[in-house]
C-alpha positions as CSV (number, residue, x, y, z in Angstrom):
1,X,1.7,85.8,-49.5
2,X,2.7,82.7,-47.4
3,X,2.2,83.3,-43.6
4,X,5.0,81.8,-41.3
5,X,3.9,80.6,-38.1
6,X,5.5,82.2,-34.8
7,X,8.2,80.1,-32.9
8,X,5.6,79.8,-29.9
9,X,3.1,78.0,-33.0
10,X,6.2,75.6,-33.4
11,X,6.4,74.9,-29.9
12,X,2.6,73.7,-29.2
13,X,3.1,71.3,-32.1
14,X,6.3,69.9,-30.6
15,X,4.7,69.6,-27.2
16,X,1.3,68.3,-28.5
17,X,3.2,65.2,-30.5
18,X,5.2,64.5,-27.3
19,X,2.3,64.0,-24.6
20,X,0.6,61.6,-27.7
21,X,3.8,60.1,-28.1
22,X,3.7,59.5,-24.2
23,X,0.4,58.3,-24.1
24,X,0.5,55.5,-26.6
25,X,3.5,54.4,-25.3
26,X,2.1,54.2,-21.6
27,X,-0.8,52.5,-23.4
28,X,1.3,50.2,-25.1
29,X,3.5,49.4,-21.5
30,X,0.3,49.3,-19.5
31,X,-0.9,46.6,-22.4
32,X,2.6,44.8,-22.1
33,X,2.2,44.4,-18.2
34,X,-1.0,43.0,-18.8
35,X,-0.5,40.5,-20.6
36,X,2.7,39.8,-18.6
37,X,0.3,39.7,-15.6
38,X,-1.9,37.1,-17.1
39,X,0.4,35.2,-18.3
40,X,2.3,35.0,-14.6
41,X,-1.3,34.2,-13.4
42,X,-1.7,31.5,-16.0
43,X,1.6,29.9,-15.1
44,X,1.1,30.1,-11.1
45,X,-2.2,28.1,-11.4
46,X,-0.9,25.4,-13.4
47,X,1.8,25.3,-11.2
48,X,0.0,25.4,-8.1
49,X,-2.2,22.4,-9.2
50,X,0.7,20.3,-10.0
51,X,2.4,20.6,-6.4
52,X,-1.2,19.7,-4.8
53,X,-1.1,16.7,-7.4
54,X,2.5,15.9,-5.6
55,X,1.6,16.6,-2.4
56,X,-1.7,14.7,-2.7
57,X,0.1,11.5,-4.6
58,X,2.3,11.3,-1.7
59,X,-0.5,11.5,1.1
60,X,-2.2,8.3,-0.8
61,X,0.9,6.2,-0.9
62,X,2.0,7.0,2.5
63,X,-1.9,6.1,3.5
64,X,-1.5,2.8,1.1
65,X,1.7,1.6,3.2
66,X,0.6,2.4,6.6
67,X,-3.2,0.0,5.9
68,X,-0.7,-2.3,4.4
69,X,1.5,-2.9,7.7
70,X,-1.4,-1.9,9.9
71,X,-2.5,-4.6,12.4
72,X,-5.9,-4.5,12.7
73,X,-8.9,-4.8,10.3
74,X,-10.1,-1.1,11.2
75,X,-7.1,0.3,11.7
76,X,-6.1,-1.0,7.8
77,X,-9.6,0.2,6.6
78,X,-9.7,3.3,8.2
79,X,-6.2,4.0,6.4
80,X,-7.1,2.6,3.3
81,X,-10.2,4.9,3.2
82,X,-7.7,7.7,3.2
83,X,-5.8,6.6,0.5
84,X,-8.3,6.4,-1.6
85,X,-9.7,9.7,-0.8
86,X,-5.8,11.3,-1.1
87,X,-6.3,9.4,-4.9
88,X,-9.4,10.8,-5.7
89,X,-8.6,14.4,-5.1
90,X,-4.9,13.7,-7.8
91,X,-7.7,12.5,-10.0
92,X,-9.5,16.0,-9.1
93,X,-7.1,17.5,-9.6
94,X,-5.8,16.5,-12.6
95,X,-9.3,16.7,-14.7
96,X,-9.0,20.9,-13.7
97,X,-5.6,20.9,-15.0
98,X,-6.8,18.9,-18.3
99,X,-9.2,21.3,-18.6
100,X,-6.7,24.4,-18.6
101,X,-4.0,23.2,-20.3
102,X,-6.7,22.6,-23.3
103,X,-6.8,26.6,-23.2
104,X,-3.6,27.6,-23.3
105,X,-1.6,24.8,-22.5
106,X,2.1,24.5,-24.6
107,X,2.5,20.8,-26.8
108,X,4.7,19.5,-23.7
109,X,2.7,20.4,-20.7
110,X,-0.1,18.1,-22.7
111,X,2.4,15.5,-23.4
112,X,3.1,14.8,-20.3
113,X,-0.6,15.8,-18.6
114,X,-0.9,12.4,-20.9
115,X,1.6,10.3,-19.6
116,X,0.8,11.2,-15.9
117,X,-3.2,10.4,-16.9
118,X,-1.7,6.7,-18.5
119,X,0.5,6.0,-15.5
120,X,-2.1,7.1,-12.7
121,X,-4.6,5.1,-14.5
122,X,-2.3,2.1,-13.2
123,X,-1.4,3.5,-9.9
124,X,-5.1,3.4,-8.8
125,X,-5.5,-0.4,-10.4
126,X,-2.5,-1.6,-8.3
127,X,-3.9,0.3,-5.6
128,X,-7.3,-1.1,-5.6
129,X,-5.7,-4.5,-5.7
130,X,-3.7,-3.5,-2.9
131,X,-5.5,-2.4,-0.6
132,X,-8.6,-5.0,-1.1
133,X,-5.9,-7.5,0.6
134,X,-4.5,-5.4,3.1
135,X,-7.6,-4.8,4.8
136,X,-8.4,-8.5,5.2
137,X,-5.2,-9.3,7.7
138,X,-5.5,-12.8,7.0
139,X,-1.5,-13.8,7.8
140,X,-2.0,-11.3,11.1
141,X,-5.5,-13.6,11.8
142,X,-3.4,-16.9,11.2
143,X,-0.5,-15.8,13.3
144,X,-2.8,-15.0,16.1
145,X,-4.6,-18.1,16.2
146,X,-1.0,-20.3,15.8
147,X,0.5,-18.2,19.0
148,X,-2.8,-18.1,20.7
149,X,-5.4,-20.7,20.5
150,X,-3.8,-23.4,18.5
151,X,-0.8,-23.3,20.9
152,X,-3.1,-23.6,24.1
153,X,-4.6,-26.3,22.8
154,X,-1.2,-28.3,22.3
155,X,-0.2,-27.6,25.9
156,X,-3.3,-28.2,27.3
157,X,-3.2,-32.2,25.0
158,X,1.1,-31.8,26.5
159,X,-0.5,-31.3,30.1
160,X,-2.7,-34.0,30.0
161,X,-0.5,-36.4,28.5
162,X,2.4,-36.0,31.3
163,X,-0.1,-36.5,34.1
164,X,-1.3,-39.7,32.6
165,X,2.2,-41.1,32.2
166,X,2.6,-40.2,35.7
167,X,-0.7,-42.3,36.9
168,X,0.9,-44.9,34.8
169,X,4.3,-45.0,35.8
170,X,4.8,-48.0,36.9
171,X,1.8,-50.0,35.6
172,X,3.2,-53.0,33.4
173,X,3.1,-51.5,29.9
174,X,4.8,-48.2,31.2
175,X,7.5,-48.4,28.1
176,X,5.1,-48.5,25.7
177,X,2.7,-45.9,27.3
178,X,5.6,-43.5,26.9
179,X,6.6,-44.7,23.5
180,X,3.1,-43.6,22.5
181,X,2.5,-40.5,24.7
182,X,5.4,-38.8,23.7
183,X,5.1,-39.4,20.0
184,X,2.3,-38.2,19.9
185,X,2.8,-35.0,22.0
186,X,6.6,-34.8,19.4
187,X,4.4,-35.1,16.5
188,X,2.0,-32.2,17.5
189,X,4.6,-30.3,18.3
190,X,6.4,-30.5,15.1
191,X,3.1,-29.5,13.4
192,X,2.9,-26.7,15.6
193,X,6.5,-25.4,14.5
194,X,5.3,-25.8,10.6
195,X,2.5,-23.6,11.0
196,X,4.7,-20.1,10.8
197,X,6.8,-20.9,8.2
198,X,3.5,-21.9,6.1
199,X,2.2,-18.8,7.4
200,X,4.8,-16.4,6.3
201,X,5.5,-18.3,3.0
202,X,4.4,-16.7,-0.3
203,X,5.0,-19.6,-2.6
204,X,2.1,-22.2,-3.3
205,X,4.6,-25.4,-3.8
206,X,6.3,-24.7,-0.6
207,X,2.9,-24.3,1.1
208,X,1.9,-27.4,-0.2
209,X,5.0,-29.4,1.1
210,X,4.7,-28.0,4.3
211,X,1.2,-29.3,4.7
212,X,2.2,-32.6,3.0
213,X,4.7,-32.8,5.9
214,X,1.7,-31.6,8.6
215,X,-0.4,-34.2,6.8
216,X,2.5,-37.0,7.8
217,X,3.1,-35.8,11.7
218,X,-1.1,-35.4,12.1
219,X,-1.2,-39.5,10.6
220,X,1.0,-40.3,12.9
221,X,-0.4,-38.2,16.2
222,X,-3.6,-40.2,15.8
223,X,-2.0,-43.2,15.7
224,X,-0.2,-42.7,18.8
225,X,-3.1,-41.4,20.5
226,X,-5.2,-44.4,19.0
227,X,-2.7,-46.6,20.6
228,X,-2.6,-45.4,24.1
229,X,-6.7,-45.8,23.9
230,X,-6.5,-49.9,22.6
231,X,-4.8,-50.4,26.0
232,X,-7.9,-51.7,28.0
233,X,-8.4,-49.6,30.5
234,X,-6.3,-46.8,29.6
235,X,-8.8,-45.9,26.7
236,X,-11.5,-44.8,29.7
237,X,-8.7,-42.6,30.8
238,X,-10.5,-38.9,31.5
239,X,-6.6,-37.8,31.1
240,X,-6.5,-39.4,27.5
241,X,-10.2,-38.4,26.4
242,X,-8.9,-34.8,27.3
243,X,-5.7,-34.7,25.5
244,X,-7.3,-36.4,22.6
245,X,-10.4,-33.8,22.8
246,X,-7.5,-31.3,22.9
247,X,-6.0,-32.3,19.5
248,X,-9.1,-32.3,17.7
249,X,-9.6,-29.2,18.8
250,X,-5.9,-28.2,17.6
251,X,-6.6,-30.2,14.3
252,X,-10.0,-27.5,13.7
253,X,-7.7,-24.2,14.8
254,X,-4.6,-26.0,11.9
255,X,-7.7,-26.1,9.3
256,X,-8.7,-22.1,10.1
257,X,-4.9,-21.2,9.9
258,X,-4.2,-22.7,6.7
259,X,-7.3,-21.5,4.9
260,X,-6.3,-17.7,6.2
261,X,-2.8,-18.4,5.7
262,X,-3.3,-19.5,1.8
263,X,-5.5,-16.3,1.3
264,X,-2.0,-14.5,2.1
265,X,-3.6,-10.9,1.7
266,X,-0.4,-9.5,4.2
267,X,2.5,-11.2,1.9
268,X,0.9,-10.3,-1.3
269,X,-0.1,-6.9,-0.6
270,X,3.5,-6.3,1.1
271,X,4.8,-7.9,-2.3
272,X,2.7,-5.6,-4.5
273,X,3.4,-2.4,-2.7
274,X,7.5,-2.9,-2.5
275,X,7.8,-4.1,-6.0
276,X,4.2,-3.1,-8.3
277,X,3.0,-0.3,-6.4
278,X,6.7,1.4,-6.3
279,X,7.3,1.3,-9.7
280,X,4.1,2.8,-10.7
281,X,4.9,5.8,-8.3
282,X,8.2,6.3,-9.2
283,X,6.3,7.0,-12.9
284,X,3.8,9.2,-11.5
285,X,6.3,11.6,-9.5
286,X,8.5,11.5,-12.8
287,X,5.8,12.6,-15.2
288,X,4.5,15.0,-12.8
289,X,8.3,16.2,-12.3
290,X,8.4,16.9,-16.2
291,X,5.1,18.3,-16.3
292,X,6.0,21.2,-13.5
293,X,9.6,21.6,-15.9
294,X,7.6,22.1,-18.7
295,X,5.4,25.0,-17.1
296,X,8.2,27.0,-15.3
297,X,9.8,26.4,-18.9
298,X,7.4,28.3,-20.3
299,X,8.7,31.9,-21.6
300,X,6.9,34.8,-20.1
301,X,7.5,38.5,-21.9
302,X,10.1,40.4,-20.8
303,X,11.5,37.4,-18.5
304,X,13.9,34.0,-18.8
305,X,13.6,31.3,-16.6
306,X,15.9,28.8,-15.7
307,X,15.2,25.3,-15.4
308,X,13.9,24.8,-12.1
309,X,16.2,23.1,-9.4
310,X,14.6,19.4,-8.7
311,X,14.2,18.9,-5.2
312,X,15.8,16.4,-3.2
């Protein structure tokens, strides 16, 4: 005899294969949120590390051109010193992102985690090149020394010069005095006028014609002066012996301004940031630009992105 269950038998059966169909599927949507949560967690990290390598890329280059147009030897260290700090935390940086993109990174976040690694190996090179020349301020130590002490000197030689033509005015050789005394005060002054342009001038050749042309007005200064002291009693001058002391004295300050001016640490680290150093970082931000695509890129369960807007 077959027994047939009761209707309310039927109904406990229903119910009881509803609540387990329930709870796997809560199980199965808690699961899914999860892993949806890890993987937005995932995603922000990486993402967050690239913006601080950004951020961090463009505190060190800001800090590179500011030692670079700095005027002081401190002022270009102490900014130089934050460069290379800003540098070393990208480099931080990206060595933790290295690390998690070898867990769970996607074929084109390494790609260009690569690149960025190639490229940034060259920004710090140029860098260190850089800003080993910027903090010297040789130009800035020439220029100060052809405005400053070289120039007193020449007025000082100028001064003396005019007040011993004016002694010697009317003494018999007064023509020739003045012949002499103002060649010689023309020719220091033309030497005095090269001294900038030889300063600012990044080219060896054209720093070597301006001294040849130095080298010609100085042979003929010391002639001039060598002149005015054959003259008997004009060579015991105290005037003369002090605007010839003043020369040589202008001659020692030219020697010190060439030597700085040929290191040319301003002009070539100027050169290298515009032109070396800006190419390099235009790389960097570009890699580091694909890099953050790639991640945003990245599919997440249950959601599309878009590609991400680049900011102006």
């Amino acid at each position: 005899m077959r027994i047939k269950p009761e209707g309310s038998g039927f109904l406990w059966m229903g119910a009881g294969a509803a609540v387990l169909l329930l709870f796997m599927l809560a199980v199965l949507h808690f699961h899914e949120d999860g892993n949806a949560a890890a993987q937005m967690a995932f995603k922000t990290r990486r993402v967050d590390l690239v913006a601080r390598m950004q951020l961090d890329l463009a505190s060190a280059s800001e800090a590179e051109k500011s030692a670079v147009l700095a005027i002081t030897d401190a002022d270009s260290q102490t900014l130089a010193d934050q460069a290379g700090a800003a540098s070393t935390k990208v480099e931080q940086e990206r060595r933790e992102l290295e690390e998690i993109l070898a867990e769970g990174g996607t074929p084109a976040e390494k790609e260009s985690l690569a690149q960025f690694t190639t490229t940034f190996a060259e920004f710090q090179r140029v860098d260190r090149e850089l800003l080993a020349l910027a903090v010297k301020n040789t130009n800035i130590k020439a220029y100060s020394l052809a405005f400053g002490a070289a120039a007193t000197s020449i007025q000082e030689m100028n001064a003396a010069l005019d007040r011993l033509l004016a002694t010697n005015a009317d003494s018999p050789g007064a023509k020739t005095v003045l012949r002499l005394a103002y060649g010689a005060q023309i020719g220091a002054l033309r030497i005095q006028t090269l001294l900038p342009p030889h300063i600012a001038e990044e080219s060896d050749s054209k720093m070597d014609a301006l001294e040849a042309s130095m080298a010609t007005e100085d042979a003929q200064v010391r002639k001039d002066l060598g002149g005015l002291a054959a003259r008997g009693p004009l060579g015991k001058d105290p005037e003369l012996a002090t605007a010839t002391a003043r020369y040589a004295e202008f001659s020692r300050i030219k020697t010190q301004i060439l030597a700085l001016s040929r290191e040319n640490t301003n002009v070539r680290s100027l050169s290298i940031s515009l032109h070396q150093k800006r190419k390099v970082m235009l790389l960097c931000q570009a890699t580091l630009d694909a890099l953050q695509q790639a991640i945003l890129a990245e599919p997440r369960t249950g959601t599309t992105y878009g590609t991400p807007a680049r900011p102006r």
